[in-house]
LUMRO-342836 format. One record per residue: residue in three letters; x, y, z of N, C-alpha, C in turn. Coordinates in steps of 0.02 Angstrom, whole numbers, plus 32768, in hexadecimal, padded with zeros to 4 digits. Layout:
BEGIN
alaXYZXYZXYZ/...
***
This chain:
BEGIN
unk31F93215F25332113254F26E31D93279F291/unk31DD32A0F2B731A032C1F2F2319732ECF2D4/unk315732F0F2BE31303325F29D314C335AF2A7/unk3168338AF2E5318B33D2F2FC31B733D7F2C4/unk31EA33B4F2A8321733CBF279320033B6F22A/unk31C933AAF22831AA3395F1E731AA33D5F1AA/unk31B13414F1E53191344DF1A031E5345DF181/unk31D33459F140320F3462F10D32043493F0EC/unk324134BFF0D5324D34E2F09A327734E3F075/unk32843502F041329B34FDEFF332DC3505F021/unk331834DAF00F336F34FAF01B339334F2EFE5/unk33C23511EFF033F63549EFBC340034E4EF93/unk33FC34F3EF5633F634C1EF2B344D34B2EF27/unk34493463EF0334863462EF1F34CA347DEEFA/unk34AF34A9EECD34FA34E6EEA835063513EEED/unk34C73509EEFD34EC3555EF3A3505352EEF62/unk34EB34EBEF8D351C34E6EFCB356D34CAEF9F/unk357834C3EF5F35BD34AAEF3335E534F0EF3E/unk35BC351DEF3935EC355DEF4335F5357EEF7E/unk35D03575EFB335E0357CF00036353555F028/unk360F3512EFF8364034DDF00336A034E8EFEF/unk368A3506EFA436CA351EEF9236E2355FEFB4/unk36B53582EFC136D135D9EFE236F935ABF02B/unk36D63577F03C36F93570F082373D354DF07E/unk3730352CF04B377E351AF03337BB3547F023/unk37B43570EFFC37D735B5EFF837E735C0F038/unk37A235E0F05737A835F9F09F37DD35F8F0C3/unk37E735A7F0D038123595F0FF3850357CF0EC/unk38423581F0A1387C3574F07138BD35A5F07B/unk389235E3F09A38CD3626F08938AE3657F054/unk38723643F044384C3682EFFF3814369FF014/unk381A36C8F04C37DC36F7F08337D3371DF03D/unk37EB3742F01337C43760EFD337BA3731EFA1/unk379D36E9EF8F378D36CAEF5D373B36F3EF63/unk37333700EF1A36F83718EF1336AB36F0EF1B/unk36C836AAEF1C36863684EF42367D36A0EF82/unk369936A8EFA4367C36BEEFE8366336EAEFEA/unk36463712EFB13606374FEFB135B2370FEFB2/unk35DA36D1EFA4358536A9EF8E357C3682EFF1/unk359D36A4F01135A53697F064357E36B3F08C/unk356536B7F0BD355836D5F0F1356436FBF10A/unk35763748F10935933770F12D359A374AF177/unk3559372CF1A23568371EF1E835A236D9F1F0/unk359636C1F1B135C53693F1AC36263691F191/unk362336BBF161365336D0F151368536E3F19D/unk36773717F1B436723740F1FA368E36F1F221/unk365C36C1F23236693697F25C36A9366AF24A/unk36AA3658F20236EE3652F1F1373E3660F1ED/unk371136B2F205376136DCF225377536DAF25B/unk374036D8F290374E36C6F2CA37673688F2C3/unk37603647F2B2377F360BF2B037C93610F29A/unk37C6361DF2693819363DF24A383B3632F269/unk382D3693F291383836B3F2CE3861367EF2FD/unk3835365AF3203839361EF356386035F2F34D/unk387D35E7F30138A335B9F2FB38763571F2EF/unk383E355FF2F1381F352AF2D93814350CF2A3/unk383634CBF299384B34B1F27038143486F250/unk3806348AF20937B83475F1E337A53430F1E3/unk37D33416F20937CA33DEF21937CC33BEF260/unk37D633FEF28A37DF3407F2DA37A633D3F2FC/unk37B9339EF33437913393F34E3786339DF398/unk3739339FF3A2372033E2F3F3376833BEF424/unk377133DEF457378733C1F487376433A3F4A6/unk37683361F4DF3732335DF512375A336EF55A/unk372433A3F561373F33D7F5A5371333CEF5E4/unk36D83391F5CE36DA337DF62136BE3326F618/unk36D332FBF63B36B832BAF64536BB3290F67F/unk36AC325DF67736823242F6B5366F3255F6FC/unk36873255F71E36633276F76C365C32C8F766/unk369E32D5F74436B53331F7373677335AF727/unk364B331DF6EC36263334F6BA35D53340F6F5/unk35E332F4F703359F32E4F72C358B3324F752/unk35C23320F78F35C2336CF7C235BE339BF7AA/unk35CE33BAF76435DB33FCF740358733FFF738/unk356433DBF709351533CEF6F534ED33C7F724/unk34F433BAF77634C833C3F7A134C933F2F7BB/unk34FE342CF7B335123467F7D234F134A8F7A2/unk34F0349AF76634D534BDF743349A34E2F72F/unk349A3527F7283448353EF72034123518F6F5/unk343A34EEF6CD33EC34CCF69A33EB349DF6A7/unk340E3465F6D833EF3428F6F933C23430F6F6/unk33893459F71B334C3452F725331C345EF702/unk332A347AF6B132F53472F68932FE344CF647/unk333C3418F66D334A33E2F623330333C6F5FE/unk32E133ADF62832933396F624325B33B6F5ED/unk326E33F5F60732433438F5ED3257343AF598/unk32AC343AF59B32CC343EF54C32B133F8F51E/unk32AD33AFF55632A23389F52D3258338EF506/unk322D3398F54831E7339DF53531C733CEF4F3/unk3202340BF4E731EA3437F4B831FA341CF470/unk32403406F471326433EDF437325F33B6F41D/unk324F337BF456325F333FF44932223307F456/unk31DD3326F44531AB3317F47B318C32CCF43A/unk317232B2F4623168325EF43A319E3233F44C/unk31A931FFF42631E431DCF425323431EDF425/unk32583205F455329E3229F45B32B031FFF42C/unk32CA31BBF43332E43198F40732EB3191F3D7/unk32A831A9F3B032A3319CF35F32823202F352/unk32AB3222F36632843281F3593299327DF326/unk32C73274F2DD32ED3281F2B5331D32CFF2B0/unk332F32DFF30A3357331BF31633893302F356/unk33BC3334F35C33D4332CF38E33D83358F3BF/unk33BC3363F40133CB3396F41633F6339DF455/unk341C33C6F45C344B3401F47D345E342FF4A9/unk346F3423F4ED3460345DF51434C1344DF532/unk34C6348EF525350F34A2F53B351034DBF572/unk354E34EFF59335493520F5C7356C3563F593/unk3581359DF5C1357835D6F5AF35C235D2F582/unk360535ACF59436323599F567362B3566F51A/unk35F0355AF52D35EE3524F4D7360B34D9F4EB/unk360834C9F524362A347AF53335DD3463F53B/unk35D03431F524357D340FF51B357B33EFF556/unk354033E7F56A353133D2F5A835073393F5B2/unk34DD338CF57E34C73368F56D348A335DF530/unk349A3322F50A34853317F4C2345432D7F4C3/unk341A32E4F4B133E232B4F4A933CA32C9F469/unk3392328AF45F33743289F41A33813253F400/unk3378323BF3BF33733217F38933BB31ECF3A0/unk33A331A4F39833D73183F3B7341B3177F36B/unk34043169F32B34293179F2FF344F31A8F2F5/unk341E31DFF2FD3445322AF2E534813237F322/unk347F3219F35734B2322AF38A34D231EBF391/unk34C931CBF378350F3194F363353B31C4F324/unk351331E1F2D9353331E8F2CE35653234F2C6/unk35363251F2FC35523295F30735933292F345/unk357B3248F35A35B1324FF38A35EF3245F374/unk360E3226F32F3640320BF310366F324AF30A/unk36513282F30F366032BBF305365C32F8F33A/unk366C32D4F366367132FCF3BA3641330EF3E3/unk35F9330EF3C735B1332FF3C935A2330BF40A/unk35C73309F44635B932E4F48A35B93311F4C8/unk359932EEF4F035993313F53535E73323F553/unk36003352F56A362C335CF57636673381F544/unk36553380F51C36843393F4CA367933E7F4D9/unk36AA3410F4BC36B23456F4B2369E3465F470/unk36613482F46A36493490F41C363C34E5F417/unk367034FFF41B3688353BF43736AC3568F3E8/unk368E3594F3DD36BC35AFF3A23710358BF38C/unk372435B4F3CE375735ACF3E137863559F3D9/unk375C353BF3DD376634DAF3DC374B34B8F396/unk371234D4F37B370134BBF33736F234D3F302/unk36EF351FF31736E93558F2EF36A73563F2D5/unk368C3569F2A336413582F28F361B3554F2A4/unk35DC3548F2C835BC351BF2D835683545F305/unk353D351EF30035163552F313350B3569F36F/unk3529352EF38635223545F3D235653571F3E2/unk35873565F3D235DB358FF3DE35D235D3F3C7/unk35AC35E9F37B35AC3616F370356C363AF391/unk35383623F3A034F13633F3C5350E365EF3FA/unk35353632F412355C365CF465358F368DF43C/unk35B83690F41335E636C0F3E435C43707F3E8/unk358536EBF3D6355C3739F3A53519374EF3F6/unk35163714F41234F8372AF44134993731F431/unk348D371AF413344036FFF3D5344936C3F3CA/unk33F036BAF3A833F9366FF38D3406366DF355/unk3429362BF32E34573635F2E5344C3603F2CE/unk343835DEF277342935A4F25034793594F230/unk348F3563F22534CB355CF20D34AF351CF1E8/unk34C23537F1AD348A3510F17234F434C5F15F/unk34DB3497F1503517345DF13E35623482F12F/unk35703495F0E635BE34BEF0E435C834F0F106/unk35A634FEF12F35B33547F14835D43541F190/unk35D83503F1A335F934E9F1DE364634F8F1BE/unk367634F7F1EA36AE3508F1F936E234B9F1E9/unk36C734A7F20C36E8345BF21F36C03422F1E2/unk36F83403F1B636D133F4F18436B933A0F18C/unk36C1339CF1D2369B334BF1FD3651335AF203/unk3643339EF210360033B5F22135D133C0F1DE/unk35F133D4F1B835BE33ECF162359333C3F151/unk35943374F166355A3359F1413505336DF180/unk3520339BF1B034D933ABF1D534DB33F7F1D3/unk34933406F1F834953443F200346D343EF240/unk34693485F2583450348DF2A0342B34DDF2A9/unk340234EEF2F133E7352BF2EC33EB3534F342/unk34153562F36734243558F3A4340335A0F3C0/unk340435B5F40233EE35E6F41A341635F7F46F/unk34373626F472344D3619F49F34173613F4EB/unk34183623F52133EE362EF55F3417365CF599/unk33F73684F5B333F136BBF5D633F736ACF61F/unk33FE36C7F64633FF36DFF69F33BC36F8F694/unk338336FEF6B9334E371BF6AD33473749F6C1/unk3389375AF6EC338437B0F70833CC37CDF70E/unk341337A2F6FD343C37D3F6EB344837EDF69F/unk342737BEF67A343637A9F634345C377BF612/unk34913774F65534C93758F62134B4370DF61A/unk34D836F2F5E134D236A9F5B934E33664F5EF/unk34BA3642F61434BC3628F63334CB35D3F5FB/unk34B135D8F5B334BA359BF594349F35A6F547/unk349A3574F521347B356EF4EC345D3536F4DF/unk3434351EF4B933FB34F6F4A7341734F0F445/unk340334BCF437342934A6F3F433FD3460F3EA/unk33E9346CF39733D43443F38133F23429F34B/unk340333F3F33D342033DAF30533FE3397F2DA/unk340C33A6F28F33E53378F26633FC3386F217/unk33C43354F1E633C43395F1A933A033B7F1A7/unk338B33C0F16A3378341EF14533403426F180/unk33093403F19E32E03404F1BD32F03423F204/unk3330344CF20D33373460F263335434A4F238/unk334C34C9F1F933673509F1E6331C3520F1CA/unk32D33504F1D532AD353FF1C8329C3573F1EB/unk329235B4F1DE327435D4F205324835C2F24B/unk321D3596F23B31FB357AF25D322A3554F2AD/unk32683541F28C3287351BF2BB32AE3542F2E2/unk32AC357EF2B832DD35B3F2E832AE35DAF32F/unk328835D5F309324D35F6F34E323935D2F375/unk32393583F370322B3560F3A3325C354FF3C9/unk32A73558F3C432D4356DF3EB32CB35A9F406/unk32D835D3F3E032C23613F3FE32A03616F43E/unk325D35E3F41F323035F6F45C323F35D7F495/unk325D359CF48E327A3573F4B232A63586F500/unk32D135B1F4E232F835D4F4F632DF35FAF525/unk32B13629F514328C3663F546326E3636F573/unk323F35FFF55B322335E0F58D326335C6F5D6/unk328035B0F5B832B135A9F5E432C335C5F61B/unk32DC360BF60132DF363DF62E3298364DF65E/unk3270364EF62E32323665F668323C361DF69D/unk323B35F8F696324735B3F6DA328D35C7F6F8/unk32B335D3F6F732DC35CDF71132C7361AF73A/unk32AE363AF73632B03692F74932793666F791/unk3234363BF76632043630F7A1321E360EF7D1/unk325635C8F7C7327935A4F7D632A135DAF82F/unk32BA3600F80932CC362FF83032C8365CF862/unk32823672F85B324C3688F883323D364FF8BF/unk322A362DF899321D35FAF8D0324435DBF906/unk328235D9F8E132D935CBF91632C83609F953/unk32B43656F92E32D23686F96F32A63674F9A9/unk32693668F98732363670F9A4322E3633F9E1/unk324335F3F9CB324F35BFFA02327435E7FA34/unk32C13601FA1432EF35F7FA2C32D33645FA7E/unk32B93661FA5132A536A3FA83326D367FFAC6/unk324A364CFAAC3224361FFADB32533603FB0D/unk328735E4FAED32A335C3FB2032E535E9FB3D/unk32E0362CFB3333163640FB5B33553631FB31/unk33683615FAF233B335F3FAED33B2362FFAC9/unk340C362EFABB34393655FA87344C3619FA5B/unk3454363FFA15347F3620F9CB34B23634F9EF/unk34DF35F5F9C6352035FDF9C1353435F4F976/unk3564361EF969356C361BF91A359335DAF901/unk359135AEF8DB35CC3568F8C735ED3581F8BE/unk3632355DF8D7366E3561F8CC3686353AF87D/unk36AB354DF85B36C53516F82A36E934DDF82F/unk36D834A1F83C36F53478F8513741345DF843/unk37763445F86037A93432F84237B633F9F7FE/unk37E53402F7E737DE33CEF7AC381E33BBF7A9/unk382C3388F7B13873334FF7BD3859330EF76D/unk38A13301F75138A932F3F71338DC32CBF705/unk38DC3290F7093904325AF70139283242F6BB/unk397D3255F6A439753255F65439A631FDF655/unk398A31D2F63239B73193F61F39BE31A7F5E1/unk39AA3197F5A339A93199F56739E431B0F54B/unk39FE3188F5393A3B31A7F4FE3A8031C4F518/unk3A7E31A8F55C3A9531E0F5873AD631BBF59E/unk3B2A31C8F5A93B4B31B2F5BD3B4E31AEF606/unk3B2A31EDF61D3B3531EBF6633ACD3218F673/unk3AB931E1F6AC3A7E31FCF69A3A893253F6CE/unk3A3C3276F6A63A3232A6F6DE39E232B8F6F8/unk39E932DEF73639AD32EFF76039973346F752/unk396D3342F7133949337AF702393233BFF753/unk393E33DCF77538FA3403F7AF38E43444F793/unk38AA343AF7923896347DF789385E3498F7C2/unk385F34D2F7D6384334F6F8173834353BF81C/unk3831355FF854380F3595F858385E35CAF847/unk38A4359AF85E38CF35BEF85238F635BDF818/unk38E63582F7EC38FD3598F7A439043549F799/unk39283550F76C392734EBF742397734F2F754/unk398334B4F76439DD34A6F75F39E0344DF74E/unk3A11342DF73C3A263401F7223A6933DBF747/unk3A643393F76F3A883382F7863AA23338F76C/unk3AD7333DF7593AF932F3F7453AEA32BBF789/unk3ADF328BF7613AE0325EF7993B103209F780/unk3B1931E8F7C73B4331BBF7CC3B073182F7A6/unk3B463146F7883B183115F7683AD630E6F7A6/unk3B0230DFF7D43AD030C2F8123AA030E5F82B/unk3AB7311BF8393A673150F8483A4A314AF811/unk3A4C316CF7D23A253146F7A439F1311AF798/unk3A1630DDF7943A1330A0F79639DE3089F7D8/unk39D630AFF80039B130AFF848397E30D6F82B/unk3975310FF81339383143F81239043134F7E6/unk392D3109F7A2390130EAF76738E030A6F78E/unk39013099F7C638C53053F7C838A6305CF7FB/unk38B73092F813386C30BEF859383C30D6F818/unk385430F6F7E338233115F7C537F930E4F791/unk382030A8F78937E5307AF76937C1305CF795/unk37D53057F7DD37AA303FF7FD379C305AF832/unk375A307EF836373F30C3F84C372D30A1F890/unk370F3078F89836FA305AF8E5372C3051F90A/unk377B304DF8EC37A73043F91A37D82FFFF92E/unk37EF2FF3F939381B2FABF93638332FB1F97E/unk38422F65F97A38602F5DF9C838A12F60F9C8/unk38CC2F4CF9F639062F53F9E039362F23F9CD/unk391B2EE8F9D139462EBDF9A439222EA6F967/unk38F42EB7F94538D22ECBF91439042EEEF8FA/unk38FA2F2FF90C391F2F6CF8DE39822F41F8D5/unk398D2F26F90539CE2F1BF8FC39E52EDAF8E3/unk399F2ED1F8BC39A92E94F89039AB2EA0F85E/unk39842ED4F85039702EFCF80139BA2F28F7FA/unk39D42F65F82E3A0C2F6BF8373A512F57F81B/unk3A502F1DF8483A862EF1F85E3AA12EB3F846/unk3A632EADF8303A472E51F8283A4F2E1CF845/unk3A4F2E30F89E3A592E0AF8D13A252E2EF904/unk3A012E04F91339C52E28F93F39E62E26F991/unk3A282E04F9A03A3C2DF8F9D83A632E45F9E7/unk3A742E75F9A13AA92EA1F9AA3A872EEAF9C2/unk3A642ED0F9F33A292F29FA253A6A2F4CFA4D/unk3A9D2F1DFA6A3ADC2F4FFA833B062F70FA4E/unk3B082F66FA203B192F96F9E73AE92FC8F9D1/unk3AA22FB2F9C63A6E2FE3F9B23A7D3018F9F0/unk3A6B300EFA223A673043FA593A8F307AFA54/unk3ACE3074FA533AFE30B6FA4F3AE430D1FA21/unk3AD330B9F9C93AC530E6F9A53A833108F9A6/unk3A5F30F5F9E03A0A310CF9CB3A1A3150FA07/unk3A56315CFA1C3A53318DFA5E3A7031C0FA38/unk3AB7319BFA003AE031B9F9C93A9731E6F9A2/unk3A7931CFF97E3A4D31EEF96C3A03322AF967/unk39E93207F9C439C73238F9D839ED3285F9D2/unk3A2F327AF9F83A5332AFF9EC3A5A32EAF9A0/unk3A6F32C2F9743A6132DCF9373A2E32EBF91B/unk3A0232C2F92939B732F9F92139AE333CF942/unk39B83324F97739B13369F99839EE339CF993/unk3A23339BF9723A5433CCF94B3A3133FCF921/unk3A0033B3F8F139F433BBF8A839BB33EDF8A4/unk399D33FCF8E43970341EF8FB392A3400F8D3/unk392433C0F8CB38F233A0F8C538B233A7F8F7/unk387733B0F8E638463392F920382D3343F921/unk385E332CF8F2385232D5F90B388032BBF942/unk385F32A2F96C3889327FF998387C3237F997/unk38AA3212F9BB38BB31D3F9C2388631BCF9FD/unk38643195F9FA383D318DFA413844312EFA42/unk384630F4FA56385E30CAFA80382430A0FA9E/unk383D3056FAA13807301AFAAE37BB303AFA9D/unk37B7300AFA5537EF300CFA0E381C3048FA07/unk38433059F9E2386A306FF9C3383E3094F97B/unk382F30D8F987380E30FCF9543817314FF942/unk3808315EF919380A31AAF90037C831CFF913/unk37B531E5F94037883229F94737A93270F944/unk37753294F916374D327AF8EE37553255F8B2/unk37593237F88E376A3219F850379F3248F81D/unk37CA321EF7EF37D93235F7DE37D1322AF788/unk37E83252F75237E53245F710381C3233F6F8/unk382531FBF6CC387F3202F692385D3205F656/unk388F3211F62C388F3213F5EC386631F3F5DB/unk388931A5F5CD3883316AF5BD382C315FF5CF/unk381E3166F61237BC3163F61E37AA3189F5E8/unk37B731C6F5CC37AE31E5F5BC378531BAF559/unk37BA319FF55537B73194F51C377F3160F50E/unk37853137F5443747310DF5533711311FF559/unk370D3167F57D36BE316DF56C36AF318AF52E/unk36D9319AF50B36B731BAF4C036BE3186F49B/unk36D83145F49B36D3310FF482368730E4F48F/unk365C3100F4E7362E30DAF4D835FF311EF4C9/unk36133158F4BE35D8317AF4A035E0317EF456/unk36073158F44635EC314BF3F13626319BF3D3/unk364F31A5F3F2368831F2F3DA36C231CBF3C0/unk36BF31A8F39636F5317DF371374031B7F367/unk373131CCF33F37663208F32337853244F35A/unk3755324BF3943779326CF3C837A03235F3E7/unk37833206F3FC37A631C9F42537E531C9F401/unk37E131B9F3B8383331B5F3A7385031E4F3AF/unk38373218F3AC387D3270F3A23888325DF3EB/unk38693241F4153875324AF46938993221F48E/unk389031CCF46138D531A9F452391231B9F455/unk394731DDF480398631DBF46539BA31BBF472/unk39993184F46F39D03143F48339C53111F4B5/unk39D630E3F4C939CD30BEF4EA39CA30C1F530/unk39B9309DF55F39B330AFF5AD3A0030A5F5C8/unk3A1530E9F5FA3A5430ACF6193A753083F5E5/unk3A9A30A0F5BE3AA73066F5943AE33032F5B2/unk3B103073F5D73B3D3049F6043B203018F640/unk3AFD301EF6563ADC2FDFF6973ABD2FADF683/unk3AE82F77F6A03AD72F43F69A3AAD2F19F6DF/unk3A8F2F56F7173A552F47F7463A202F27F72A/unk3A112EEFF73939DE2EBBF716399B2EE5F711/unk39902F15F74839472F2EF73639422F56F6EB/unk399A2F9EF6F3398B2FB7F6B8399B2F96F68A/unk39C42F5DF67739AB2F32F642396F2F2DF620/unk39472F16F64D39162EF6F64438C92F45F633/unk38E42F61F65838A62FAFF62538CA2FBFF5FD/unk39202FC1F5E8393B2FD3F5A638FB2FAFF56C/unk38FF2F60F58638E42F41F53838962F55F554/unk38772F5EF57A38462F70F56F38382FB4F541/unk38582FEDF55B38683025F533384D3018F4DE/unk388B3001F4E438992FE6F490387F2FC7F46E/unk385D2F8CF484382F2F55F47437EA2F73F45D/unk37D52FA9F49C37922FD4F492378A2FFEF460/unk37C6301FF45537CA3057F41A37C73031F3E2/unk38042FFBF3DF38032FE3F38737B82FA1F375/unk378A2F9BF3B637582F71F3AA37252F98F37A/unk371F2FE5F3AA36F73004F3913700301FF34F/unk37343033F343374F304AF2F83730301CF2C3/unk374D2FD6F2D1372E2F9AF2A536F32FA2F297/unk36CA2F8CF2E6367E2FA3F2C9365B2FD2F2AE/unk365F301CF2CA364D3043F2AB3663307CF27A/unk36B2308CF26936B630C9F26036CF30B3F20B/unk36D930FCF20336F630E6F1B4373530FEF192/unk373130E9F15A378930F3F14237C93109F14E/unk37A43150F15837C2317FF16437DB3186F1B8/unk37BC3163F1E037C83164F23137FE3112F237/unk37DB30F5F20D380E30ACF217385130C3F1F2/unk385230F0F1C938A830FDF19F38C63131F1EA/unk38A93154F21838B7318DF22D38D6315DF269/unk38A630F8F28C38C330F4F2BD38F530CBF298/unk390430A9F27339483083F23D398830C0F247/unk398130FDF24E39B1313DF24E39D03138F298/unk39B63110F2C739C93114F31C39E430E8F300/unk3A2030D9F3503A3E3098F36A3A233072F35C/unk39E33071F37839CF3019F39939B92FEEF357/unk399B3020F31E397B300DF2F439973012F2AD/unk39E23012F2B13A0C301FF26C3A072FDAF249/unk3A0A2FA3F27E3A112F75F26039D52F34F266/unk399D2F5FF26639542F2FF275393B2F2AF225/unk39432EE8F20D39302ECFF1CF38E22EDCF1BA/unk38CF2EC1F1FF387D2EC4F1DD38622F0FF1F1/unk386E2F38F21638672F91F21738692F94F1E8/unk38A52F90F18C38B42FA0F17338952F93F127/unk387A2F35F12C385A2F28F10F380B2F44F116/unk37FC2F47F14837B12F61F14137B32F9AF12B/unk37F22FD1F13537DE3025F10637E93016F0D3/unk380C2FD5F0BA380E2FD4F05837C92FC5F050/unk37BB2F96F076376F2F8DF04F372E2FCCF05F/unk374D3006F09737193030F09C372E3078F06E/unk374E3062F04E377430A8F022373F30AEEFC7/unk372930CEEFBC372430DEEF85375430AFEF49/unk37303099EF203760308BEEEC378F30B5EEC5/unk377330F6EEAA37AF311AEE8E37DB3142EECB/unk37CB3131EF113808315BEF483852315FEF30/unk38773199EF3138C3319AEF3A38E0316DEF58/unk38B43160EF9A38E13157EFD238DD30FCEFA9/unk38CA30E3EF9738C83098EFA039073067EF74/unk39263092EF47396A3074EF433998306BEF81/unk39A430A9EF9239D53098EFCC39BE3070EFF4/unk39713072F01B395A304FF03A39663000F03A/unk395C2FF8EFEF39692FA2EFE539B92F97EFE3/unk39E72FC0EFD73A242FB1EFDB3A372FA3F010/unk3A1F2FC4F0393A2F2FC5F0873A1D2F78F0A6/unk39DE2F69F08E39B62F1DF0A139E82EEDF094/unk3A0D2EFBF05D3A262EBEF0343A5D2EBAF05A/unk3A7D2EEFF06E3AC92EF3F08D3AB62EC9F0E2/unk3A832EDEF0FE3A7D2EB8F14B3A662E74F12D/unk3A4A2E78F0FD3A1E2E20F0E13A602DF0F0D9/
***
């Protein structure tokens, strides 16, 4: 572990975090006056109400509210692109790989932006939503130290039970939000996560300090922009927010096309062939030709006089849908790119987010098309999720994907959570009854 998080102190022995643990059970039980919750946190207690409040459920997992290209463009547009370097060098300085911390930099909403550090600790923080792109937002996971950092508007220690979400309790964290250097307002936060070793004093000030430093670069950072910019004669222009178009297959009888824009979000049903067309522009981002696509399609690469009407059928409906993706031609592609669900799930499958990937699962691709391409990413879909389950996750995530369709009746899913279950578990009677009845 890197000497920086080496300095330790005495923590609440473990009767006290047993009674934190139980006040939060009450808590959310429905018993806001159980008299354990005097052995709480006032700042914590408080943060618990706000969660309530929000409707976040103690077992809620983050949303992920931006990924792949969405995410990319969002993180190069952003005020702390440019001192990712600066955060690593303060926090994470020696070996990133082996720091024994994880660290954290989210924007001024609490959606993380990006997470480095300790290659363990973010495998296994990721099982539990702790990824780039994820909403770790009061509001989305409830007590946590970057969500509430931005909540209270300071930096805040959120020692293991005192988290909200009871996926998060076996860590703790010490976050700080970050500043505009001259309007004030919260441009992001900075978040460290680990054990007891990221809640000393010590660790809070080196965020802390972290933080200010920040701002002072970004303020000089700044100076220096006018100062070119007054050299060379140019004007800023302020960014626009870019459009965001959203592709839903999953679970879905009839798929739909998410838009969201400068004029509001709306939601458009779409036909199985458009569909069926947009998911295999969007798996394949370089573009297809056109008897390519109308093989994957069609499953006749000769059938381009059928493709054609619908790719004109469609430009059209994009542009109804008030999308800013358009259709663009030799190849056959989506600019700018677009996102579905289903990608969706894939990338938190290869960032190691087991348990979001499944809640995000809701069902199969297209289940009605029988277009050889979406066939063929259905079982990829599926194949990827229940590979990874096998390998890495545990009991409790393999009983949760056995509860879907795809996986009611997967023998060995079912056998591996008997053998990853506790011996005295509840759950493992029924469990084996269940075995015996598909056996």
């Amino acid at each position: 572990m890197s000497s920086m998080w080496s300095h330790r102190r005495d923590v609440s022995p473990e009767t006290s975090r047993l009674l934190v643990a139980r006040a939060h059970e009450e808590f959310v039980g429905g018993n806001p006056q159980d008299r354990r919750l005097a052995d709480v946190r006032a700042l914590v207690r408080d943060s618990w109400g706000r969660s309530l409040s929000q409707q976040v459920g103690a077992e809620a997992l983050p949303l992920l509210a931006l990924t792949g290209e969405e995410l990319e463009e969002y993180r190069r547009a952003h005020p702390l692109a440019g001192v990712r370097d600066m955060i690593r060098s303060l926090l994470l300085p020696g070996t990133v790989e082996d720091a024994g911390v994880v660290v954290a930099v989210g924007d001024a909403s609490g959606r993380l932006l990006w997470v480095d550090g300790d290659r363990q600790i973010r495998s296994l923080t990721g099982e539990m939503g702790f990824v780039a792109g994820a909403d770790w937002s009061e509001g989305s996971v409830g007590t946590s130290a970057p969500g509430t950092a931005l909540a209270l508007e300071h930096s805040v220690q959120i020692v293991g039970a005192e988290h909200f979400n009871r996926f998060v309790q076996p860590w703790s964290c010490t976050a700080a939000p970050v500043r505009d250097p001259e309007t004030g307002r919260i441009v992001g936060v900075i978040d460290v996560t680990g054990g007891t070793e990221v809640i000393t004093p010590q660790a809070q000030l080196l965020v802390d300090a972290t933080a200010r430093a920040v701002e002072g670069e970004l303020l000089v950072t700044r100076l220096r922009e006018r100062q070119e910019r007054k050299r060379s004669g140019r004007r800023s222009t302020p960014p626009t927010a870019p459009a965001r178009t959203t592709l839903r297959v999953l679970g879905l009888e009839r798929a739909a096309l998410d838009v969201e824009g400068p004029a509001g979000a709306s939601t458009v049903a779409l036909g199985q062939r458009h569909a069926e067309i947009l998911l295999m522009l969007t798996q394949h981002r370089s573009g297809l030709s056109a008897e390519r696509l109308a093989e994957l399609v069609y499953g006749d690469p000769a059938a381009v006089d059928t493709l054609r009407p619908e790719m004109v059928r469609l430009r059209k409906a994009l542009t109804k849908a008030g999308s800013a993706v358009t259709l663009a031609s030799r190849p056959y592609r989506l600019e700018p790119g677009m996102e579905s669900d289903a990608h969706r799930v894939l990338s938190l499958v290869d960032r190691g987010a087991h348990r979001v990937a499944l809640a995000a699962f809701t069902g199969d691709v297209l289940t009605d098309s029988v277009a050889p391409g979406v066939e063929e990413f259905r079982d990829l879909v599926r194949t990827t999720l229940r590979d990874a389950l096998l390998a890495e996750a545990n009991a409790d995530v393999l009983l949760a994907y056995a509860d879907t369709a795809v996986g009611a009746d997967d023998l060995e899913v079912l056998r591996l959570a008997l053998e990853l279950l506790p011996p005295r578990s509840p759950k493992r009677t029924a469990l084996v009854a269940r075995i015996e009845r598909l056996g």
